[in-house]
C-alpha positions as a Markdown table, in Angstrom:
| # | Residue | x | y | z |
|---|---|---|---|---|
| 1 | Unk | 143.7 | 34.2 | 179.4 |
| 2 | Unk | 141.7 | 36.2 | 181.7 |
| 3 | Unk | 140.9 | 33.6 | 184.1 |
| 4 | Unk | 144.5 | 33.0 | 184.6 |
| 5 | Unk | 144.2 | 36.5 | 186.4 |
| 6 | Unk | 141.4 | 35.5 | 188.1 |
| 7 | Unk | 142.8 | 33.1 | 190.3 |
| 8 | Unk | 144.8 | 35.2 | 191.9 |
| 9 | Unk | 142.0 | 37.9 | 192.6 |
| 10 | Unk | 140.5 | 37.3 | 195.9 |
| 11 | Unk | 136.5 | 38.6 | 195.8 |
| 12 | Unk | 136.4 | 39.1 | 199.6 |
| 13 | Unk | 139.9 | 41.3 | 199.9 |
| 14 | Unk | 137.9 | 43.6 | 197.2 |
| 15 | Unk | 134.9 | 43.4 | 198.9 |
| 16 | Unk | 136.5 | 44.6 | 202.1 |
| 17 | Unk | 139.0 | 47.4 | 200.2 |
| 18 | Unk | 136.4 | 48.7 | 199.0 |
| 19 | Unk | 134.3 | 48.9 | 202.5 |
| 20 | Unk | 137.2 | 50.7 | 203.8 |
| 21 | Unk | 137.6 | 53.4 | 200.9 |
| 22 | Unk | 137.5 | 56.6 | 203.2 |
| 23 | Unk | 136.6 | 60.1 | 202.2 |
| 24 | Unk | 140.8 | 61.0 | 201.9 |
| 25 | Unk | 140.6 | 58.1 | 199.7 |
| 26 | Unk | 137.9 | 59.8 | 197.2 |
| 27 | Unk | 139.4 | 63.1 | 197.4 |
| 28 | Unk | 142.7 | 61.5 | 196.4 |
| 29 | Unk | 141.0 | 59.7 | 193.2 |
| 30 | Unk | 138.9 | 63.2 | 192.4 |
| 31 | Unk | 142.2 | 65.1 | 192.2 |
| 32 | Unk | 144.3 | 62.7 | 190.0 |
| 33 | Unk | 145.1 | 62.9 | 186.3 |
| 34 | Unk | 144.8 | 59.2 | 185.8 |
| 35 | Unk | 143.0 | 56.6 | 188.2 |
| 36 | Unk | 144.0 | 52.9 | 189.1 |
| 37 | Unk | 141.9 | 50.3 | 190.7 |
| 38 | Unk | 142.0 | 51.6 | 194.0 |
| 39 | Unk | 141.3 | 55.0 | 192.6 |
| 40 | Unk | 137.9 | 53.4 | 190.5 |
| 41 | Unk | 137.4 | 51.2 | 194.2 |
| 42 | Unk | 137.3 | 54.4 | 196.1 |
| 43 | Unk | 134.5 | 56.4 | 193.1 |
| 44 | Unk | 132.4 | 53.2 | 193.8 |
| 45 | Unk | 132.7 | 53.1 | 197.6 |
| 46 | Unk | 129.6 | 54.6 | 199.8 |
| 47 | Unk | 132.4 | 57.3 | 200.9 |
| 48 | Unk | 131.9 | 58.7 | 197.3 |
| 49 | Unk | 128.2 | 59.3 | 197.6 |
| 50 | Unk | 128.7 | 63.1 | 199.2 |
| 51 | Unk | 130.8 | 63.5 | 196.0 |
| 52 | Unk | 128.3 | 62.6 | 193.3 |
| 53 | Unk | 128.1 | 66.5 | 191.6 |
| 54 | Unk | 131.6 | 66.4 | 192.1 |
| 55 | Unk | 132.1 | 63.0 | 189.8 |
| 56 | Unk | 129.2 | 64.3 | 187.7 |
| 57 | Unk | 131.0 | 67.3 | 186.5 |
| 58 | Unk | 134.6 | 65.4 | 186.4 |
| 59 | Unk | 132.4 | 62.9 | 184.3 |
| 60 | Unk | 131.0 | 64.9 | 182.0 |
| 61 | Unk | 134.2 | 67.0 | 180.7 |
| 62 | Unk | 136.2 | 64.2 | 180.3 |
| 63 | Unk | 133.2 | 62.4 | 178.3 |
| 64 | Unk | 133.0 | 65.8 | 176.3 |
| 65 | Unk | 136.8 | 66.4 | 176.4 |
| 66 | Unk | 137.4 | 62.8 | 174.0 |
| 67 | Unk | 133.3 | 62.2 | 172.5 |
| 68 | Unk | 132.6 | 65.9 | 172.3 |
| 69 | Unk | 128.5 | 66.3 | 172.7 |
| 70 | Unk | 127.9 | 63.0 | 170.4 |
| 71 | Unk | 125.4 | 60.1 | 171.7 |
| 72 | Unk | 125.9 | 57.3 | 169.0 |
| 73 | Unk | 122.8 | 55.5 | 168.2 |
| 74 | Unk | 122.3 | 51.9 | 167.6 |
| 75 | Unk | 119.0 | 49.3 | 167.5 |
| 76 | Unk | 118.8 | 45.7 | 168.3 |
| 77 | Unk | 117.4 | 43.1 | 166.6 |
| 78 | Unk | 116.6 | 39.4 | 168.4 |
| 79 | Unk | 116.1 | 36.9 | 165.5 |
| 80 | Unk | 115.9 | 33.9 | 168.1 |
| 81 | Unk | 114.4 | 33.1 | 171.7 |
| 82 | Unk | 115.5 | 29.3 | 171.5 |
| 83 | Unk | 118.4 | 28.5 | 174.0 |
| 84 | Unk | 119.7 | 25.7 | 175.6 |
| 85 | Unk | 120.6 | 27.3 | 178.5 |
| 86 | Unk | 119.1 | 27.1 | 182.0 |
| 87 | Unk | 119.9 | 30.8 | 183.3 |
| 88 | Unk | 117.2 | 31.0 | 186.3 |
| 89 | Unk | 117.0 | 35.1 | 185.9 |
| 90 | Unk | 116.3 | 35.0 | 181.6 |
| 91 | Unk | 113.3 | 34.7 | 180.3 |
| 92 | Unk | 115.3 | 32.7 | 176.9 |
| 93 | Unk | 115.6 | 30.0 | 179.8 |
| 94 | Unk | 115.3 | 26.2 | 177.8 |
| 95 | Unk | 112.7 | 25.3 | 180.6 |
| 96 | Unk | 110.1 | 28.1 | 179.8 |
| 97 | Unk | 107.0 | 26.8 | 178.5 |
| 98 | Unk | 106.4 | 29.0 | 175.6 |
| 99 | Unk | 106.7 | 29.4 | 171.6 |
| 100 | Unk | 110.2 | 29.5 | 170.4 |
| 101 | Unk | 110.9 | 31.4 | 167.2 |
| 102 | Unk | 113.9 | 31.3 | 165.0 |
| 103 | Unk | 113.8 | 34.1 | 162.3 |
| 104 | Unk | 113.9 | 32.5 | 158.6 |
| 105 | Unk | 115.8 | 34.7 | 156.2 |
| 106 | Unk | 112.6 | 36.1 | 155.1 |
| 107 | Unk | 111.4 | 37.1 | 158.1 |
| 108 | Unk | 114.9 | 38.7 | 159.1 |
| 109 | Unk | 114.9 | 40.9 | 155.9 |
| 110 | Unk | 111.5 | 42.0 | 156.6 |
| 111 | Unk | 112.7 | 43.1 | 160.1 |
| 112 | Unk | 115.9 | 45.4 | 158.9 |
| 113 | Unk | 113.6 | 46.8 | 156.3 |
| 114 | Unk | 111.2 | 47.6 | 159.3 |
| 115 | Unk | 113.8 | 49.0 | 161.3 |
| 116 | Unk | 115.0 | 51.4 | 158.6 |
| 117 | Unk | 111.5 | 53.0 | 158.5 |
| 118 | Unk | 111.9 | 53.5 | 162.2 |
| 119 | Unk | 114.8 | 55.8 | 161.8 |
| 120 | Unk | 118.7 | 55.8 | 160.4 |
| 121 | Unk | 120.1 | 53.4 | 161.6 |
| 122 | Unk | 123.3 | 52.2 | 160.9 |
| 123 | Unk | 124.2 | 50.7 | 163.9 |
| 124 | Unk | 122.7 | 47.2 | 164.2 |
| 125 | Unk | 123.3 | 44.5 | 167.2 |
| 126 | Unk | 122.1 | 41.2 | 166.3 |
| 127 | Unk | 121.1 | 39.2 | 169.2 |
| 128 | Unk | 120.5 | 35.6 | 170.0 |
| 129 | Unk | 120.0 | 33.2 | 172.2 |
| 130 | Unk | 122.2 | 30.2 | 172.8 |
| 131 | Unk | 121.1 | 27.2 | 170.5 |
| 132 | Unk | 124.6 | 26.2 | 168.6 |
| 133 | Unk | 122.7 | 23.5 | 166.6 |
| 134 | Unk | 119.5 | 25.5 | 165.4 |
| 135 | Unk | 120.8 | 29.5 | 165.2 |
| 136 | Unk | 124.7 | 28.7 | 165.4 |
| 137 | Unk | 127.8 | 30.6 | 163.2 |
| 138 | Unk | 126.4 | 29.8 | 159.7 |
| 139 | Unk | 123.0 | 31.4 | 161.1 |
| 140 | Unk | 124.4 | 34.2 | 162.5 |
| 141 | Unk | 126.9 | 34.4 | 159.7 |
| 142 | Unk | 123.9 | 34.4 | 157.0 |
| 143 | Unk | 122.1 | 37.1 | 159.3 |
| 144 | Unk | 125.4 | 39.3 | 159.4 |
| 145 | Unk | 124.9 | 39.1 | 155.5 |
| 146 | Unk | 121.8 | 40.1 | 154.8 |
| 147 | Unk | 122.3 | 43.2 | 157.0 |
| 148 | Unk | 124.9 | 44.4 | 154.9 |
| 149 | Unk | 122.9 | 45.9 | 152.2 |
| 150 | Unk | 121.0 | 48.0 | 154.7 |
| 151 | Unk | 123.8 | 48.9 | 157.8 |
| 152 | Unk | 127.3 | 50.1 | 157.8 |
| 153 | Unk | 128.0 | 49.1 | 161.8 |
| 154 | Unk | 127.0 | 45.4 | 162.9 |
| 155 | Unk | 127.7 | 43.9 | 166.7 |
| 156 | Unk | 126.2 | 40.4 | 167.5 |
| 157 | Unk | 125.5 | 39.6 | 171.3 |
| 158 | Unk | 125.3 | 35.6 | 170.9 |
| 159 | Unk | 126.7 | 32.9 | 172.4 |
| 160 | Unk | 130.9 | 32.9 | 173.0 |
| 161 | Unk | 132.3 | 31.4 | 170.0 |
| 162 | Unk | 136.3 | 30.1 | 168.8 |
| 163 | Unk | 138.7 | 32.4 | 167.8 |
| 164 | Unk | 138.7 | 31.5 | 164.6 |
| 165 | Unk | 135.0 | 32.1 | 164.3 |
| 166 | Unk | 135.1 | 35.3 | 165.1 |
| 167 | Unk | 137.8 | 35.8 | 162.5 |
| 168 | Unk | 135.9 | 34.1 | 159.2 |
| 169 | Unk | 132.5 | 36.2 | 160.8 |
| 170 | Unk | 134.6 | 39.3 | 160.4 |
| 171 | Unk | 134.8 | 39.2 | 156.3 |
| 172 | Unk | 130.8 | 38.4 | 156.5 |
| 173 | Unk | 130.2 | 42.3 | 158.0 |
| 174 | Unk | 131.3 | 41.6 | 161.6 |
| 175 | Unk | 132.5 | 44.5 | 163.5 |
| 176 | Unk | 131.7 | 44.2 | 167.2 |
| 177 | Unk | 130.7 | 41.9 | 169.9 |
| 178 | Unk | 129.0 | 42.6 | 173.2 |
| 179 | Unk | 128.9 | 40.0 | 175.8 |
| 180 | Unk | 127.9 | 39.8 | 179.6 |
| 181 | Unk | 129.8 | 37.9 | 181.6 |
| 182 | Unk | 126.7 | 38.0 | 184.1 |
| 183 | Unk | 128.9 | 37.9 | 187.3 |
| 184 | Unk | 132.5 | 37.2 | 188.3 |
| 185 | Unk | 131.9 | 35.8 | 191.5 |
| 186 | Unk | 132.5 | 31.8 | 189.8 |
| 187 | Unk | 130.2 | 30.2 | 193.2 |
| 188 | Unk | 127.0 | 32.9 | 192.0 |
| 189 | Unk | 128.3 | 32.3 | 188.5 |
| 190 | Unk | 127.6 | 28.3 | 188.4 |
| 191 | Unk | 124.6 | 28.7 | 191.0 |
| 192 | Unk | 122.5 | 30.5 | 188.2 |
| 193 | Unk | 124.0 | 28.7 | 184.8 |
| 194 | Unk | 122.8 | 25.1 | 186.4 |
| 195 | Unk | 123.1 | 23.5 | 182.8 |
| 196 | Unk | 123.6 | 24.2 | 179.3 |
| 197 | Unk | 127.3 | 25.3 | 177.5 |
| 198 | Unk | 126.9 | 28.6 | 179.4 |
| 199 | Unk | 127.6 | 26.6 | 182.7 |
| 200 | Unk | 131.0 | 26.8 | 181.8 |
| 201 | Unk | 132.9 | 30.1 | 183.8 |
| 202 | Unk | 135.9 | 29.8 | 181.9 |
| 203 | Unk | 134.4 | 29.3 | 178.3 |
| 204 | Unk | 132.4 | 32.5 | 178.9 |
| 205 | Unk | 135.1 | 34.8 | 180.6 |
| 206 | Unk | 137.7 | 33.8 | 178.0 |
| 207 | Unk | 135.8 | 34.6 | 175.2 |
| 208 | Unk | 136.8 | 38.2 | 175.2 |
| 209 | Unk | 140.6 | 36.8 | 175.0 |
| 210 | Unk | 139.2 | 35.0 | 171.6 |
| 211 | Unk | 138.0 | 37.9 | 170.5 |
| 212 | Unk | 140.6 | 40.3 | 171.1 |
| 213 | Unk | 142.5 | 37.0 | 169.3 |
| 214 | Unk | 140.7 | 37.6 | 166.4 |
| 215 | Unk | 140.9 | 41.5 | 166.1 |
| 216 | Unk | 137.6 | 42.0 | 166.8 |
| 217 | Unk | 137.4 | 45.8 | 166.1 |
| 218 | Unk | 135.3 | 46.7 | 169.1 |
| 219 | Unk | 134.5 | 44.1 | 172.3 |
| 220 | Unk | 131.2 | 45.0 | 174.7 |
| 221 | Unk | 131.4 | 44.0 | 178.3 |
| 222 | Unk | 128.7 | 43.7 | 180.8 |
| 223 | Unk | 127.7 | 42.5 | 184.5 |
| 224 | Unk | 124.3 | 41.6 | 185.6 |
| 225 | Unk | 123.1 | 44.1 | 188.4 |
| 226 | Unk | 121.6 | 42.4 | 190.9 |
| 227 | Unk | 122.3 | 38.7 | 189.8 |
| 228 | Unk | 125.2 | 39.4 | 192.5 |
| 229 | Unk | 124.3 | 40.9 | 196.4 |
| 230 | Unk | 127.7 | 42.9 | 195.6 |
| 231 | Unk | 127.5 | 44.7 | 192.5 |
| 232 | Unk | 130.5 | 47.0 | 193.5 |
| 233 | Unk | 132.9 | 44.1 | 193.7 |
| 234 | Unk | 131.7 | 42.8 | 190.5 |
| 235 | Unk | 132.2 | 46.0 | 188.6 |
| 236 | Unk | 135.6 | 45.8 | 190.0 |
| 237 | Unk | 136.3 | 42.7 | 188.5 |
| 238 | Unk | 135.2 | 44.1 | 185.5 |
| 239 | Unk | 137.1 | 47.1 | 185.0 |
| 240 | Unk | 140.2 | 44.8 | 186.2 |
| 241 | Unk | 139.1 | 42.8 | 183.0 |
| 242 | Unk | 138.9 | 46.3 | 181.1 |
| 243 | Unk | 142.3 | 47.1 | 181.9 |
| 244 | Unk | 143.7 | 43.3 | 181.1 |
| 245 | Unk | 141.5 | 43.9 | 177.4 |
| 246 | Unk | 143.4 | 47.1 | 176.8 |
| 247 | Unk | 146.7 | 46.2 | 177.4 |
| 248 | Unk | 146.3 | 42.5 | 175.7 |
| 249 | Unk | 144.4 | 44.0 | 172.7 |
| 250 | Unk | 145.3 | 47.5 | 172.3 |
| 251 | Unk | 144.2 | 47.8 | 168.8 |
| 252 | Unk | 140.5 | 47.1 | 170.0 |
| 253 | Unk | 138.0 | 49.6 | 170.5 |
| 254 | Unk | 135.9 | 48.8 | 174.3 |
| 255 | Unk | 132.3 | 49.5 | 175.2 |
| 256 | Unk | 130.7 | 49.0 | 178.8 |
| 257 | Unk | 127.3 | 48.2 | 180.3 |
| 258 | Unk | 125.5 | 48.5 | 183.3 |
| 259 | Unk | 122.2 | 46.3 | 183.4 |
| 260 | Unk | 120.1 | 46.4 | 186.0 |
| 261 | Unk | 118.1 | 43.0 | 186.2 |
| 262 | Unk | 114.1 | 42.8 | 186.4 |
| 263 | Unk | 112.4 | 39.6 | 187.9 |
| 264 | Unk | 112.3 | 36.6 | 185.2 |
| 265 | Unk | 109.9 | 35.9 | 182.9 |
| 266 | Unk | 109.0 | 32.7 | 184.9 |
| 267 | Unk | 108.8 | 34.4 | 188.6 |
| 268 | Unk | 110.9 | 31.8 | 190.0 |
| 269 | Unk | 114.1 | 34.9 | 190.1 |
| 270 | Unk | 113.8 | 38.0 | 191.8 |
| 271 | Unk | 117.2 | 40.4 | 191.8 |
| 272 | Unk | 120.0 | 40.2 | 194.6 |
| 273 | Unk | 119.9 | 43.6 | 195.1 |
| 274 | Unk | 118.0 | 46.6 | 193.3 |
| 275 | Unk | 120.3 | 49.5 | 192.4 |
| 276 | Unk | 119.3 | 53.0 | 192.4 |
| 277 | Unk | 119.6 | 55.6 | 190.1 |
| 278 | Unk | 121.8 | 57.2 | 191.8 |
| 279 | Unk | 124.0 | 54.4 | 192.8 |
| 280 | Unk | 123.9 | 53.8 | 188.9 |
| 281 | Unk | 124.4 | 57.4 | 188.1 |
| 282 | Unk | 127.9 | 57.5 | 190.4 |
| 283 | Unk | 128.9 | 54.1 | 189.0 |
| 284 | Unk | 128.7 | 55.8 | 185.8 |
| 285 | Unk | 130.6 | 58.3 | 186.5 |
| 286 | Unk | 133.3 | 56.5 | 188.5 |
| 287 | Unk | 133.7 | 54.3 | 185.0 |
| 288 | Unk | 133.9 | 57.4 | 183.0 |
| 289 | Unk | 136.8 | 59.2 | 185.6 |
| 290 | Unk | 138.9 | 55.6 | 185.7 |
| 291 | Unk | 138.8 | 55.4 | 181.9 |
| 292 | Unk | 138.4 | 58.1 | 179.7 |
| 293 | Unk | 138.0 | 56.4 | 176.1 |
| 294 | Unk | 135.8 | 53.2 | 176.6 |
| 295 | Unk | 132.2 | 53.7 | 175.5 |
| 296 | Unk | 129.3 | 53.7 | 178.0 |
| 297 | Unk | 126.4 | 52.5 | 176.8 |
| 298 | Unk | 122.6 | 52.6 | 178.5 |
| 299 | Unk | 119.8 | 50.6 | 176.6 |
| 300 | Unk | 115.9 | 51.4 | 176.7 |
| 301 | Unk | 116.1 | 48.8 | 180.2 |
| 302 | Unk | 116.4 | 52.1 | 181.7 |
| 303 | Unk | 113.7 | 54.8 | 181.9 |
| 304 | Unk | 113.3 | 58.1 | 179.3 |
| 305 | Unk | 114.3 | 61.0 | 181.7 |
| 306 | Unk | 117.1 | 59.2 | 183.3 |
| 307 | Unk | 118.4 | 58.4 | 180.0 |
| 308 | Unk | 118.2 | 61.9 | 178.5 |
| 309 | Unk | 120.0 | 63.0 | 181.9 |
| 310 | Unk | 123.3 | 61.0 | 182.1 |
| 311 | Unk | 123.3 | 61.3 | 178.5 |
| 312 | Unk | 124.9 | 64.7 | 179.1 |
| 313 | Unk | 127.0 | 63.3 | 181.8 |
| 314 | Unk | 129.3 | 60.1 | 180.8 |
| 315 | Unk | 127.0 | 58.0 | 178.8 |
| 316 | Unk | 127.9 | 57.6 | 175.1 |
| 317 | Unk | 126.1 | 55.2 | 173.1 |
| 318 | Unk | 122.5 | 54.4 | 173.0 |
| 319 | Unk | 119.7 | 52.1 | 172.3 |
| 320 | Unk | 116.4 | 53.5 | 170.8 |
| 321 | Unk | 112.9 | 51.9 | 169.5 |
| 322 | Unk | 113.9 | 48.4 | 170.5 |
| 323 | Unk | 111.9 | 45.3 | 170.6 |
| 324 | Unk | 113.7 | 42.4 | 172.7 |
| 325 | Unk | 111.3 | 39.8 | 171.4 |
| 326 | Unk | 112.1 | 38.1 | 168.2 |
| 327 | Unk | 110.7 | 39.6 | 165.2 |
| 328 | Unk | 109.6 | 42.3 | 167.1 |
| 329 | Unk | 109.6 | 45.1 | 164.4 |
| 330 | Unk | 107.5 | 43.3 | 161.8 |
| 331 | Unk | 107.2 | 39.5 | 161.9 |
| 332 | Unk | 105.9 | 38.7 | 165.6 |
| 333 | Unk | 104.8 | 41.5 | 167.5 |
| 334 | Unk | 104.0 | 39.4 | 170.2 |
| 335 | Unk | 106.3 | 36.9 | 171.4 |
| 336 | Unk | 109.1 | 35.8 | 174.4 |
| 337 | Unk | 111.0 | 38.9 | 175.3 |
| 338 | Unk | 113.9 | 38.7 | 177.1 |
| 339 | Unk | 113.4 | 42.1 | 179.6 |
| 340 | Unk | 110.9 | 45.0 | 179.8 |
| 341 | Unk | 111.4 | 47.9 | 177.5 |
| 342 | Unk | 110.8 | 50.9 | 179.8 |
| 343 | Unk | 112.0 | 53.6 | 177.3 |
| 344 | Unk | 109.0 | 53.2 | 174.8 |
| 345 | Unk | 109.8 | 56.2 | 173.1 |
| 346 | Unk | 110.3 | 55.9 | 169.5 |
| 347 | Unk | 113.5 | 56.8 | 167.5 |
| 348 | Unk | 112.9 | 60.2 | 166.8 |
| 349 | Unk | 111.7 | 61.6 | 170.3 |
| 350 | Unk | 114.9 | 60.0 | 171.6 |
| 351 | Unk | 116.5 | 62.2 | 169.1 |
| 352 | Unk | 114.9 | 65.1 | 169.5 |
| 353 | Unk | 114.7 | 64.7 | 173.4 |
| 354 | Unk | 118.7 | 64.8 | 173.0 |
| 355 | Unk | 118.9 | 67.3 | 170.6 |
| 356 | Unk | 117.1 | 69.7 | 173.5 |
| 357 | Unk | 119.7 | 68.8 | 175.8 |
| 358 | Unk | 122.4 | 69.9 | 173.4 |
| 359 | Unk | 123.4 | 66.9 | 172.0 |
| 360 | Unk | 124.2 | 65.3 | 168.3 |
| 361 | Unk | 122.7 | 62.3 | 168.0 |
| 362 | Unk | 125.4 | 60.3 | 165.5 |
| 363 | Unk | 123.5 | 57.4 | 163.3 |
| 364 | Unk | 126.4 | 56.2 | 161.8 |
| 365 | Unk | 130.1 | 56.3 | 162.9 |
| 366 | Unk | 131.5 | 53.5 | 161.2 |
| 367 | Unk | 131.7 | 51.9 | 157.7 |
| 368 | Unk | 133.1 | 48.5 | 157.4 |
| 369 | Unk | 135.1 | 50.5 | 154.4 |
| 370 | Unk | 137.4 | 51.5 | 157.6 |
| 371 | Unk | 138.0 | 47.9 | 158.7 |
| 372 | Unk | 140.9 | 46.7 | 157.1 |
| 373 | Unk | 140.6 | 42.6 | 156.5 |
| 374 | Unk | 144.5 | 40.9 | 156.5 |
């Protein structure tokens, strides 16, 4: 398991490697084949910054040189806000004083059928938030098959389940998860997951192990930006994880994100730190030199134009139209959402936006037809 590894990772030796990446340490990494750690340490290093056209262009043939020009859509649907969980930054968090909704099976039908008039989707990510006992596996299971008349791709972004649950979910539609680990650093970790199951570091970091256990065809992974004052260490300990995936889990197809946070919806949380585009941009890029065949994925978190420009850079997999309040396409226009949308664009101007820049825009790249069940 991955937090086996963990133990023996020290968070301050990373911290202070990558404070004393030098600029003969980003030449080195610009001018090699294939990166290692220290190679991605030194792309993420303030010594980099003079080099960001540099990575930009390095990051954009290599994204072009295994994706081509394709930008794989996908849409998100939350069917719950209702959470156990205490998680000081989310606006899901159990103390809130507000309406909690829990799609019925009505209610979710209505929603793919509205989400099909927004555009061709194919590529659907159910999300939920962390309430085993009201919107557990036989919820999520029952949600997974009612999409299947309507999408050929379905991820879920839930709470970390068994091995074996993510096995049975796969012969209900299943083929991808996506989940944050938040943070690596374990003190920051168990500072803002006071209570609930999520509290647990090990349960959450190991769930990718149980999934790769379980042949989960493709496995998201995510930090928090901001939840940590050292985002560069964390997405170290990240792509560390990314490499222990891969070689653990070969067969498994691997997606990254890079979230930046936004104040909670209770004002008691404000972010760490507030990354920049650019620092975002030449994190970007930095993944996309260290490891040429995971997916990057941006959601509408970020805005329209910087979207549309590092779409033609590194990024390979996006989010359009979303509502990330329950019900949000049809049922409950107006509920709990767990961030602010600030790419409000509907699905066709993002299509058409990246269809100026060059791009095809791919609806559907998987069918579960591909997935072979043993």
């Amino acid at each position: 398991m991955f937090s086996d590894v963990l133990k023996d990772l020290n968070w301050n030796e990373i911290s202070d490697k990558i404070k004393q990446k030098t600029d003969a340490d980003v030449r080195k990494a610009l001018s090699k084949r294939y990166c290692d750690i220290d190679d991605f340490m030194a792309l993420i290093s303030e010594a980099a910054s003079p080099y960001l056209e540099n990575m930009a262009l390095l990051s954009r043939q290599y994204t072009q040189e295994r994706f081509g020009k394709n930008i794989s859509m996908f849409v998100p649907l939350y069917l719950t806000n209702s959470c156990v969980n205490s998680c000081v930054y989310c606006g899901f968090n159990c103390a809130n004083k507000t309406e909690r909704i829990i799609l019925t099976e009505e209610e979710i039908v209505n929603e793919y059928q509205a989400i099909k008039r927004l555009g061709p989707f194919e590529n659907l990510l159910l999300v939920t938030g962390e309430n085993p006992a009201k919107a557990g596996v036989e919820y999520i299971r029952r949600a997974l098959q009612l999409a299947k008349p309507y999408f050929s791709n379905l991820k879920i972004e839930v709470m970390p389940l068994e091995a074996e649950d993510y096995l049975s979910l796969r012969s209900d539609g299943l083929n991808g998860v996506i989940c944050f680990q938040e943070t690596y650093h374990r003190e920051d970790y168990n500072l803002y997951h006071p209570r609930g199951r999520k509290a647990d570091f090990e349960w959450r970091v190991n769930a990718f192990d149980r999934m790769g256990q379980a042949g989960v065809h493709s496995i998201g992974l995510g930090v928090l930006i901001g939840l940590d004052r050292d985002w560069r260490t964390d997405m170290t300990m990240m792509a560390l994880h990314l490499r222990y995936l891969q070689k653990h889990y070969w067969k498994t197809k691997f997606s990254v994100n890079f979230p930046r946070m936004r104040p909670a919806e209770n004002g008691l949380f404000m972010p760490n730190v507030i990354m920049s585009d650019r620092d975002l941009a030449q994190l970007t890029f930095a993944m996309r030199i260290f490891e040429r065949d995971v997916d990057i994925s941006y959601s509408t978190r970020e805005t329209a134009r910087f979207r549309d420009n590092m779409a033609t850079l590194g990024v390979t997999t996006m989010s359009a139209g979303s509502k990330t309040d329950p019900g949000g396409y049809a049922s409950y226009p107006v509920s709990l959402a767990q961030f602010e949308v600030c790419d409000n664009r509907s699905a066709k101007e993002v299509e058409q936006s990246l269809r100026r820049n060059g791009l095809e825009v791919v609806w559907k790249d998987w069918d579960t037809a591909f997935d072979l069940v043993v």
